[in-house]
Backbone bond lengths (Angstrom), bond angles and torsions (degrees), N, CA, C in turn:
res aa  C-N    CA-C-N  psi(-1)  N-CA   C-N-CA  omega(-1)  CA-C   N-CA-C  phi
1 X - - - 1.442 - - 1.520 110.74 -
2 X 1.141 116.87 -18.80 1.633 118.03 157.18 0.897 131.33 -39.45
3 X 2.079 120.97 -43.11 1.033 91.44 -175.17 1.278 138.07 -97.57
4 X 1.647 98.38 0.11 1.372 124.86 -146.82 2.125 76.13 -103.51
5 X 1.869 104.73 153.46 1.295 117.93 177.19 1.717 99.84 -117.77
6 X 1.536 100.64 140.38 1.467 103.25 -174.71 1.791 91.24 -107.17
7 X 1.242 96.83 132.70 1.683 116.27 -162.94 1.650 87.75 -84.36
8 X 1.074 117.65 -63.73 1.704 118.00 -177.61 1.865 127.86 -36.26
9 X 1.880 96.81 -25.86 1.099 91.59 -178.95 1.769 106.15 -81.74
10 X 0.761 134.27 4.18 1.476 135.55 -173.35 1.691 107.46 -115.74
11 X 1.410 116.48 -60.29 1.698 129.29 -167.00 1.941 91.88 -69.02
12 X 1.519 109.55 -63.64 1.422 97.78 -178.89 1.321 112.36 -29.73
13 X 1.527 136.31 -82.12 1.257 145.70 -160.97 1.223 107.74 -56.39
14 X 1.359 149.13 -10.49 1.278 151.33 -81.79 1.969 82.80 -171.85
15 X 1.143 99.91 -53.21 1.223 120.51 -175.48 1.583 126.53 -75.08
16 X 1.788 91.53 -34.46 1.565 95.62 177.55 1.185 120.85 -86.70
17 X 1.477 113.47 -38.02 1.649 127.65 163.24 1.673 115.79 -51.86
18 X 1.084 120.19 -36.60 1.296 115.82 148.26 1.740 135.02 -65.48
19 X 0.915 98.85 -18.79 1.903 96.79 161.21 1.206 100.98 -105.85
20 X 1.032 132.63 -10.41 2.006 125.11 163.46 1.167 112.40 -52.33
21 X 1.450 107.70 -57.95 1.448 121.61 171.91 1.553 115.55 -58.32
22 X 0.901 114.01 -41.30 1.654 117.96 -159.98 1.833 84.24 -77.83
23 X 1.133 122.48 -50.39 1.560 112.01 -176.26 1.436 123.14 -74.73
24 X 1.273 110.29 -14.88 1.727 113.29 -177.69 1.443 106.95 -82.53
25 X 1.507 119.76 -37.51 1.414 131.49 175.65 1.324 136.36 -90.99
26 X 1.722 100.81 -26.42 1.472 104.47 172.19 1.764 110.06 -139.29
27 X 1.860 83.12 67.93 1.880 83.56 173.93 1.638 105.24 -89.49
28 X 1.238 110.26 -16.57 1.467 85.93 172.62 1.534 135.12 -84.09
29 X 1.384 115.78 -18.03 1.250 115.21 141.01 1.444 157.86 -48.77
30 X 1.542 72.28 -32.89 1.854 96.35 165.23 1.324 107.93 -87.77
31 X 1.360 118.03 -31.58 1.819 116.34 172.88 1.720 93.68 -54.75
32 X 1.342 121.18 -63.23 1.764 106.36 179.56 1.105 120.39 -38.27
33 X 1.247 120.60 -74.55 1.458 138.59 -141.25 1.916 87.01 -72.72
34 X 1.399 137.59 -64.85 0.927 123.71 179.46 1.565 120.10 -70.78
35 X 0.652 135.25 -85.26 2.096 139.22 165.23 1.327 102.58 -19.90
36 X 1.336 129.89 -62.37 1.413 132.20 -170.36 1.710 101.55 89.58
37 X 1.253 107.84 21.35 1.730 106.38 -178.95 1.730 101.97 -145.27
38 X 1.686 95.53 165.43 1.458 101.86 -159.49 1.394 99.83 -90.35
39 X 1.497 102.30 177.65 1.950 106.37 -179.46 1.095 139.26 -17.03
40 X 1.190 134.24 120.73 1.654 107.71 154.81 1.375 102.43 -160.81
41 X 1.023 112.89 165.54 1.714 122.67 -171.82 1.613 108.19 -46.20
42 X 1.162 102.61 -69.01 1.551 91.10 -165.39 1.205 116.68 -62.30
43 X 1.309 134.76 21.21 1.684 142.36 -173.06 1.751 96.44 -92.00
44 X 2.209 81.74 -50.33 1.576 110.05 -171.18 1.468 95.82 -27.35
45 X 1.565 106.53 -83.57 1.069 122.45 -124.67 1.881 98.51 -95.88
46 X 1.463 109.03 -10.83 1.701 128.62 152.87 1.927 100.58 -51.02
47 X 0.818 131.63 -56.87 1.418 156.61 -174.52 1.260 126.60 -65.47
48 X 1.828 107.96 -31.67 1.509 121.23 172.53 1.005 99.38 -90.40
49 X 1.236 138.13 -35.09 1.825 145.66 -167.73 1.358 118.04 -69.13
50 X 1.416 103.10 -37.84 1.738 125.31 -174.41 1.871 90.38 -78.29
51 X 0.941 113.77 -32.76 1.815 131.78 -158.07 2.015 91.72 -68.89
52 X 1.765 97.47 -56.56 1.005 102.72 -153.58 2.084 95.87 -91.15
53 X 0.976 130.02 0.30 1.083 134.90 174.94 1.873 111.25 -73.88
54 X 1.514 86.65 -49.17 1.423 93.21 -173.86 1.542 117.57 -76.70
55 X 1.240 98.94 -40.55 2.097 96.22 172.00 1.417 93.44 -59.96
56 X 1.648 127.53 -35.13 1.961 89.00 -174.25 1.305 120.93 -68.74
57 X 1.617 102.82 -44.36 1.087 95.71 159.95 1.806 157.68 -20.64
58 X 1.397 92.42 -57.78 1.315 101.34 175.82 1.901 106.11 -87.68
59 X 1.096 117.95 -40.71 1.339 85.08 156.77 1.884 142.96 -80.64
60 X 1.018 105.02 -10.50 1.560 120.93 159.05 2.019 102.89 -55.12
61 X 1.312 115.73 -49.01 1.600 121.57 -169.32 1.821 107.22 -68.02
62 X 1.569 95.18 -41.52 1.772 108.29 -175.85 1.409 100.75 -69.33
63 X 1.428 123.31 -78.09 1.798 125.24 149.68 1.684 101.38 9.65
64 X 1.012 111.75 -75.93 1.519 112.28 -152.29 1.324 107.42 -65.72
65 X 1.433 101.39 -53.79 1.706 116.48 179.65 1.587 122.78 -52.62
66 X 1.178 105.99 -36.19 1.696 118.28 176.97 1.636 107.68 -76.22
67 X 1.458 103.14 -45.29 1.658 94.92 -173.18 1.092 113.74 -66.87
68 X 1.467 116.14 -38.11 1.524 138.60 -126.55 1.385 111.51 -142.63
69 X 1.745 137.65 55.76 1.477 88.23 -148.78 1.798 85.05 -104.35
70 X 0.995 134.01 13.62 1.738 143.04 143.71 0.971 107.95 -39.43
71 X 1.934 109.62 -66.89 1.615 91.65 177.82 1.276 147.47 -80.27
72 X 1.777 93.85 -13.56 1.346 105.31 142.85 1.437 147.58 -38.44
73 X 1.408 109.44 -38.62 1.077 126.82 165.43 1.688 116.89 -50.46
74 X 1.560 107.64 -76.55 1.089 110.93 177.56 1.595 122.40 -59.11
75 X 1.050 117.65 -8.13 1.345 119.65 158.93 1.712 114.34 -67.89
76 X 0.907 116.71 -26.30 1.595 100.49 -151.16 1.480 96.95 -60.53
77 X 1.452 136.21 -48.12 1.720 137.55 175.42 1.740 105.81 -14.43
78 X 2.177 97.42 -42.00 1.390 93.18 -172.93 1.789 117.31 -59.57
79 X 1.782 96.27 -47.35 1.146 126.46 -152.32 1.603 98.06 -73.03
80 X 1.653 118.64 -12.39 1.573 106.42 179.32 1.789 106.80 -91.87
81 X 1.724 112.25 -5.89 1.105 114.26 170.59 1.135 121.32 -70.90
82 X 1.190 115.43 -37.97 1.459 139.89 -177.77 1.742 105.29 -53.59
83 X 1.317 98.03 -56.26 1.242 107.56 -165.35 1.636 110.78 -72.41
84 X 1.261 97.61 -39.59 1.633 104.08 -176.99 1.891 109.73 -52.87
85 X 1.313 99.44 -42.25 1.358 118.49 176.26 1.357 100.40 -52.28
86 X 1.243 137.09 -82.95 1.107 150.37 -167.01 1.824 114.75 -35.13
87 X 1.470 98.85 -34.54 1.493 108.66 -173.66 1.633 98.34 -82.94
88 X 1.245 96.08 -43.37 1.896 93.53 -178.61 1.445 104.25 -54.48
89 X 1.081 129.92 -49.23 1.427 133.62 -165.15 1.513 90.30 -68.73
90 X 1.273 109.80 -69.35 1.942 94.93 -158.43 2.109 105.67 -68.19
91 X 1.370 116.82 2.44 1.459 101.00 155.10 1.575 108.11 -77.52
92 X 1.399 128.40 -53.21 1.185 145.53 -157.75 1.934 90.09 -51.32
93 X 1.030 99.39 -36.07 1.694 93.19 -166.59 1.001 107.87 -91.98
94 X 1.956 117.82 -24.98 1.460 109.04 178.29 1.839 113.43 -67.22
95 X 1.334 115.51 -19.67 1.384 127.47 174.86 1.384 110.09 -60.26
96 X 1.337 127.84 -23.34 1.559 124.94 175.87 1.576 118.17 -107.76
97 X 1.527 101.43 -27.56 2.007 103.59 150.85 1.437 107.63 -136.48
98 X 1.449 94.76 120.55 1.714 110.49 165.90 1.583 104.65 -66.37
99 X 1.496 129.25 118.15 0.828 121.37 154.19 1.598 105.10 -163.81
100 X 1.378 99.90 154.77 1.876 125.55 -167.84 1.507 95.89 -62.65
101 X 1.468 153.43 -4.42 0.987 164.05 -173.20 1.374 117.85 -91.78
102 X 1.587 110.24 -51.57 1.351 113.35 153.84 1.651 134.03 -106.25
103 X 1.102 102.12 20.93 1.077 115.29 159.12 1.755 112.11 -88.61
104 X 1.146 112.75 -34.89 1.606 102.39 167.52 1.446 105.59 -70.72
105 X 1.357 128.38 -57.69 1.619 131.73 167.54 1.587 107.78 -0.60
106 X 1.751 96.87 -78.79 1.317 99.57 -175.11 1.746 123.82 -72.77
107 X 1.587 113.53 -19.13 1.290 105.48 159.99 1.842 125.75 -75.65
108 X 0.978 111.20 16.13 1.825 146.65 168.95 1.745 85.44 -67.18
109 X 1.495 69.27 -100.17 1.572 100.61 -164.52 1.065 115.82 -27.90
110 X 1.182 139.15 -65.33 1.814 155.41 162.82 1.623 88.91 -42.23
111 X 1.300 147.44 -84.43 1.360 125.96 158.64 1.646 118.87 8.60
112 X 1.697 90.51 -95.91 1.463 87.33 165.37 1.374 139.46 -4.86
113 X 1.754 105.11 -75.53 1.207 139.65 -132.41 2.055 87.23 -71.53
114 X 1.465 100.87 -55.74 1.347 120.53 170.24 1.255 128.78 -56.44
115 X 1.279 112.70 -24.51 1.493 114.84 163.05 1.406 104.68 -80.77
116 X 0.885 121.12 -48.22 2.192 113.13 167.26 1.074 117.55 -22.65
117 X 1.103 98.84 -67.54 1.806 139.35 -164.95 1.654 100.07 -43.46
118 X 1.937 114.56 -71.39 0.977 115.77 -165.68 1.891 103.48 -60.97
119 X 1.957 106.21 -54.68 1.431 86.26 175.40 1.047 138.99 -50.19
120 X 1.495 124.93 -30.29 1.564 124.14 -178.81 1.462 96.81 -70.92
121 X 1.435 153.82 -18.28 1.004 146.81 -165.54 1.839 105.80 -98.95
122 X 1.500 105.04 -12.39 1.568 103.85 175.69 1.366 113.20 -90.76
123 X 1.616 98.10 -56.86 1.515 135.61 176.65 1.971 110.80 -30.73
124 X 1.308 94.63 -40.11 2.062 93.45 -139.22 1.600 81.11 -60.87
């Protein structure tokens, strides 16, 4: 496993800390562009949660990968559940707002989902 580099342990985390940011700083834009309506608290604080989900995330994923990246490995089976989940949910929601916002979301995720896929298929 030395010689080979697992791309997920870096781009995953890489990925979530960047929508941490993008939601802690620009939820009200994202309240537009997705909702199609202006401010209001529960977007707020819809928006800080998603914010604060994803920084654990991505450092919980880096964490693992640096200490661990064996057990990283054998995790990923977890981490394609995770992900699969994640895509169901952001179609399920794109079905109640059409918008170009989550439609990249879920072309993420499926991203994602496929980068798992191939490592767990190099990795096991």
């Amino acid at each position: 496993m030395k010689n080979k580099h697992i791309l997920s342990g870096t781009l995953i985390p890489l990925f979530y800390f960047f929508s941490a940011v993008v939601c802690l700083f620009f939820y009200d834009e994202l309240s537009l562009k997705i909702y199609y309506e202006e401010y209001s608290d529960a977007k707020y604080f819809l928006f800080i949660s998603a914010s604060v989900y994803c920084f654990s995330f991505a450092v919980l994923f880096r964490a693992l990968f640096v200490y661990s990246p064996t057990t990283y490995c054998k995790l990923i089976p977890f981490f394609i559940l995770i992900q699969l989940l994640q895509t169901i949910l952001s179609c399920y929601i794109f079905y109640f707002y059409f918008s170009e916002t989550l439609l990249f979301t879920i072309f993420l995720h499926i991203s994602i989902l496929i980068l798992y896929a191939y490592e767990f298929k190099n990795f096991k």
